[in-house]
C-alpha positions in Angstrom: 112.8 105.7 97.1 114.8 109.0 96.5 112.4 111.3 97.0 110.1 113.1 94.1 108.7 116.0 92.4 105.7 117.0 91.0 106.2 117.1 86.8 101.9 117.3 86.2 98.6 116.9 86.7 96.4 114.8 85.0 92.5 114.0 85.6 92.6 116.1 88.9 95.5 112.8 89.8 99.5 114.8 90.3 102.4 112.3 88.4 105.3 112.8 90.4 108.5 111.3 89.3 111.1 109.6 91.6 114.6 111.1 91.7 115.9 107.3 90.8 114.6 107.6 87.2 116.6 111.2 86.8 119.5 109.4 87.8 118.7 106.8 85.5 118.7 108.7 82.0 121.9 111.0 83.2 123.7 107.6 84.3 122.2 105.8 80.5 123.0 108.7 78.9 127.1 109.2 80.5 127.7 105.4 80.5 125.5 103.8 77.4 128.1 101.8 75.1 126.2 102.3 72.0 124.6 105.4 70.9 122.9 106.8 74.2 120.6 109.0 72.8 118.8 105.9 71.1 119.0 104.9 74.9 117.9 108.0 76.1 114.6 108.0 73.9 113.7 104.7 74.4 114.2 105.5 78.2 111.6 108.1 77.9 109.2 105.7 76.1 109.2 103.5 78.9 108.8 106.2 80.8 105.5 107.9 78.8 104.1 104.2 78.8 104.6 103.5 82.5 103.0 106.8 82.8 100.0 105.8 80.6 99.8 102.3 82.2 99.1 103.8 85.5 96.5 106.5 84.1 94.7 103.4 83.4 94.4 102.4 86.6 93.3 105.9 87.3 90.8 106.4 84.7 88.9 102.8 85.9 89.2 103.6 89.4 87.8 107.0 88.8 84.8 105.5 86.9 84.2 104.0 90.1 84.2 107.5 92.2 87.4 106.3 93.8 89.9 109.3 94.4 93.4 108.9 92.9 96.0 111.1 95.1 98.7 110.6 92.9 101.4 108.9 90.6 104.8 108.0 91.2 107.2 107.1 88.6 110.5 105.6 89.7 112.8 103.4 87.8 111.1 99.8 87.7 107.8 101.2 87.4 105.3 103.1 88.9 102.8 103.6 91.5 99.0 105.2 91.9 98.6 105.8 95.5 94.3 105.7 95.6 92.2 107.0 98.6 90.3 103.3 98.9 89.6 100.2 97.0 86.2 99.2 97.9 86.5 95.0 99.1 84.3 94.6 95.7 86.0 91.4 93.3 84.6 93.5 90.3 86.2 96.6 91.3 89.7 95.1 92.2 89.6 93.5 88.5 88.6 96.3 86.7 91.2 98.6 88.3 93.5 95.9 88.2 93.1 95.2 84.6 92.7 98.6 83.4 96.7 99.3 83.5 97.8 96.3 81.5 94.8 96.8 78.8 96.7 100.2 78.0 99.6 98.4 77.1 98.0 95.8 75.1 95.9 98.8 72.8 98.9 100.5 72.2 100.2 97.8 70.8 97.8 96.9 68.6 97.5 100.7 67.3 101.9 100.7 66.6 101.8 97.0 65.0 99.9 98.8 61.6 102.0 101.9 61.2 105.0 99.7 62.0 104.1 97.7 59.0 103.5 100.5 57.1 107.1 101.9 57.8 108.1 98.5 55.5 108.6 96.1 58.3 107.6 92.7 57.5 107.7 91.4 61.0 109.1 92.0 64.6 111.6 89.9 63.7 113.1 92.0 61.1 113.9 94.4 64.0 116.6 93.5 66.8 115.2 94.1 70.5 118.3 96.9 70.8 117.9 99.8 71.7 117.7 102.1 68.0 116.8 105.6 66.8 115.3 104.3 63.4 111.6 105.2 63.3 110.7 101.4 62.3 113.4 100.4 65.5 111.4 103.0 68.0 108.0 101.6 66.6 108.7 97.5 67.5 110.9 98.3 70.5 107.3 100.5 71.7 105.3 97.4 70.7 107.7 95.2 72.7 108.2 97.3 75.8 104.5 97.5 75.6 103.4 93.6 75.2 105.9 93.2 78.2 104.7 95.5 80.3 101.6 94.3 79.7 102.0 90.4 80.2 104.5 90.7 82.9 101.8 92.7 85.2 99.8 90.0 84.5 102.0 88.2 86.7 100.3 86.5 89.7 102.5 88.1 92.1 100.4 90.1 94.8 100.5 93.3 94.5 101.1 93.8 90.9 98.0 93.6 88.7 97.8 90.0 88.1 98.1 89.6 91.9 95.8 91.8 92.2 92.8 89.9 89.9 94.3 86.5 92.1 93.2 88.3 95.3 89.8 89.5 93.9 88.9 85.9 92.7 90.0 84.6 96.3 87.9 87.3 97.4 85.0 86.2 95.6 84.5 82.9 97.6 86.1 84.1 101.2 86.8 86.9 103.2 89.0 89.7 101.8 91.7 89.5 104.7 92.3 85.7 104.1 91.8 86.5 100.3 94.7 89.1 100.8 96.6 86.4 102.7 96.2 83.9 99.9 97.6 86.7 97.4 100.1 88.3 99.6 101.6 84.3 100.1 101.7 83.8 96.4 103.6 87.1 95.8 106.0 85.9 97.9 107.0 83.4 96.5 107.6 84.9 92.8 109.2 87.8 95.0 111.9 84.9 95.8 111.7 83.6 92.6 112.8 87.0 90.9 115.6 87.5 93.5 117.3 84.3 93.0 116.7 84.9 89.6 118.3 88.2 89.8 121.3 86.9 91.6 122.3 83.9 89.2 121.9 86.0 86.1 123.4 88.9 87.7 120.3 90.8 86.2 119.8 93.5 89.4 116.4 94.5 88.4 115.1 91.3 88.6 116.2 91.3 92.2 114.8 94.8 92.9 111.5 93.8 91.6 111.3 90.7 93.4 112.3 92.7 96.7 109.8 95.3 95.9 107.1 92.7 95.6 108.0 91.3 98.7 108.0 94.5 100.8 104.9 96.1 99.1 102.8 92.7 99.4 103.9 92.7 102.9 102.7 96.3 103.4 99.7 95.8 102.0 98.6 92.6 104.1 99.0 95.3 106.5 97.1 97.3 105.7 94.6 95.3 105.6 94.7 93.9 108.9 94.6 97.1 110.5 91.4 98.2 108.6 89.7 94.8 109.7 91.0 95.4 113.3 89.5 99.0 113.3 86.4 97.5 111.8 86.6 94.8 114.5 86.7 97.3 117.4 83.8 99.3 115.7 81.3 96.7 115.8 82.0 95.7 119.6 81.2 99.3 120.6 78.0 99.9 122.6 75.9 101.8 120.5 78.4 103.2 118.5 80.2 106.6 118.7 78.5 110.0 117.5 80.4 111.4 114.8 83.9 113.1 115.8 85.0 110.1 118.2 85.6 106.9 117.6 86.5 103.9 117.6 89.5 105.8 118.3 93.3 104.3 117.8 94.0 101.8 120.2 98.3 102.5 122.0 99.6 99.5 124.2 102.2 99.1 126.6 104.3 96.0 127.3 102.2 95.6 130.2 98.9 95.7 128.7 96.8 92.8 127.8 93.7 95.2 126.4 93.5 98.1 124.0 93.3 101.2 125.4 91.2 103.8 123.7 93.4 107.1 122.3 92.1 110.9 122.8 89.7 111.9 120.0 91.8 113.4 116.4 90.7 113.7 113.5 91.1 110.4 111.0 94.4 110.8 108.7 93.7 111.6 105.1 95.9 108.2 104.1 93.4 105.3 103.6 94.4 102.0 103.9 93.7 99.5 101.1 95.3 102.1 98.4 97.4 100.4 95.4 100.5 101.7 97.0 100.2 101.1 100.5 99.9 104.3 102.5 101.2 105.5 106.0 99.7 103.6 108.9 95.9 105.4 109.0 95.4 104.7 113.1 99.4 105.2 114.2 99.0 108.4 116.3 102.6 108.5 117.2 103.8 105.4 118.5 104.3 102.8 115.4 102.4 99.9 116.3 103.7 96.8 115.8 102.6 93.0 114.9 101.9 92.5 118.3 100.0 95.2 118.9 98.0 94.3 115.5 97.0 91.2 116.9 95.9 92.1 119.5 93.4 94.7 118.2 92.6 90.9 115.7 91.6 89.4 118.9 89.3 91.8 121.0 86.0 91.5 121.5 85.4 93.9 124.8 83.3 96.6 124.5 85.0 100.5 124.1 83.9 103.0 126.5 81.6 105.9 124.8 82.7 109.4 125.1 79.9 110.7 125.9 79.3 108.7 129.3 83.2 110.2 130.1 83.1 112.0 133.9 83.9 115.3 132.9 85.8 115.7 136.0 
């Protein structure tokens, strides 16, 4: 959003944080009408758990051999940008679930010392923001039990959306699964911004737009891949390794895609839980046009090696 830094790595995975949440806690801690450093701290325990929730995700999606590039924290959440999700139901799940099952243990670990500290329930303590040790203990269990149960949230990409899309994919293919998921998110994504709007609560809106954009990004994604998988399996033969199928560039004029020179694939991998840079754009963005088109053919590529070398 506003650009980030590195702050540390973890598990061989680098958490970066996004500029927005420094501009959060200095704007909480200048403006707060209570007492801001009880703001402050429970800031930075949304911000350890957000951390934690995503080092779920990591942990699963490591069991799996899949390679984690990084974490971003920013200020409604946070992001772990994988190399690939295999198009595996069980994997999706697992990863997906991972994040929220963080949440959920720490929980149930703060509920006993909470009750230890002399609380008889959570509803001896107010939801406010307090510096009390038995205040910071239930406002970790309910940051926690929401962060947990609102990513379970049908709403493609966020982890329940995610699980959606991995049952879809279990009885059809995992572009129309995606398609099924991506639709869904939508429509909590306009649910959360009219939401947002008529309560004139801003995050709701920001979440909702964020849904919207990321889903959208994602579906993407995914479309290229299975358009580059497409192209692969109506080559003759194959390519040897170093070629292709190679990006396909079109002009307004062209009806067919037209092979690109040879380069080395990008290291950004499609299919990653925070939708990466376009893996086959070699300059020229292509557009939804140009996806489509790459849907629809079923020619045959040219090998390299039968190229005149004149």
């Amino acid at each position: 959003m506003f650009g980030s830094f590195p702050i540390a790595r973890v598990f061989g995975t680098t958490i970066r944080i996004d500029l927005s949440w420094v501009l959060l806690v200095i704007g909480t801690a200048a403006l707060w009408p209570g007492d801001p450093l009880a703001a402050v701290i429970n800031l930075l325990i949304i911000f350890t758990l957000v951390a934690l929730h995503e080092l779920g995700h990591t942990l699963a999606a490591r069991a799996f051999k899949i390679e984690v590039l990084d974490i971003t924290l920013w200020f409604l959440g946070g992001m772990a940008r994988m190399r690939e999700i295999p198009e595996n139901p069980k994997v999706e799940i697992i990863v997906a679930l991972a994040g929220p099952a963080v949440n959920f243990v720490l929980a149930a670990i703060a509920l006993p010392l909470m009750l230890a500290s002399g609380v008889a329930s959570m509803s001896d303590i107010a939801p406010n923001a307090t510096a009390t040790a038995a205040g910071l203990l239930g406002n970790f269990i309910l940051i926690n039990l929401f962060m947990g149960f609102s990513n379970l949230l049908p709403a493609f990409p966020m982890d329940g959306g995610r699980v959606f899309r991995a049952l879809c994919g279990a009885f059809t293919d995992w572009l129309t699964a995606t398609r099924i998921a991506a639709g869904l998110g939508k429509l909590f994504a306009v649910g959360l911004i009219v939401l947002g709007f008529t309560s004139k609560q801003w995050s709701f809106a920001a979440v909702g737009l964020f849904v919207w954009l990321a889903g959208s990004r994602e579906l993407w994604a995914v479309r290229m891949r299975r358009a580059q998988q497409q192209m692969r399996e109506n080559t003759f033969g194959g390519f040897p390794p170093g070629y292709g199928p190679r990006p396909a560039t079109f002009t307004e004029s062209e009806t067919e895609p037209t092979p690109a020179s040879p380069k080395e694939p990008s290291d950004d991998a499609s299919g990653a839980r925070r939708p990466s840079d376009n893996p086959l754009d070699q300059g020229g963005k292509l557009d939804d046009d140009a996806i489509a088109k790459l849907e629809r053919f079923r020619g045959r590529l040219r090998d390299p090696r039968d190229s005149d070398p004149s």
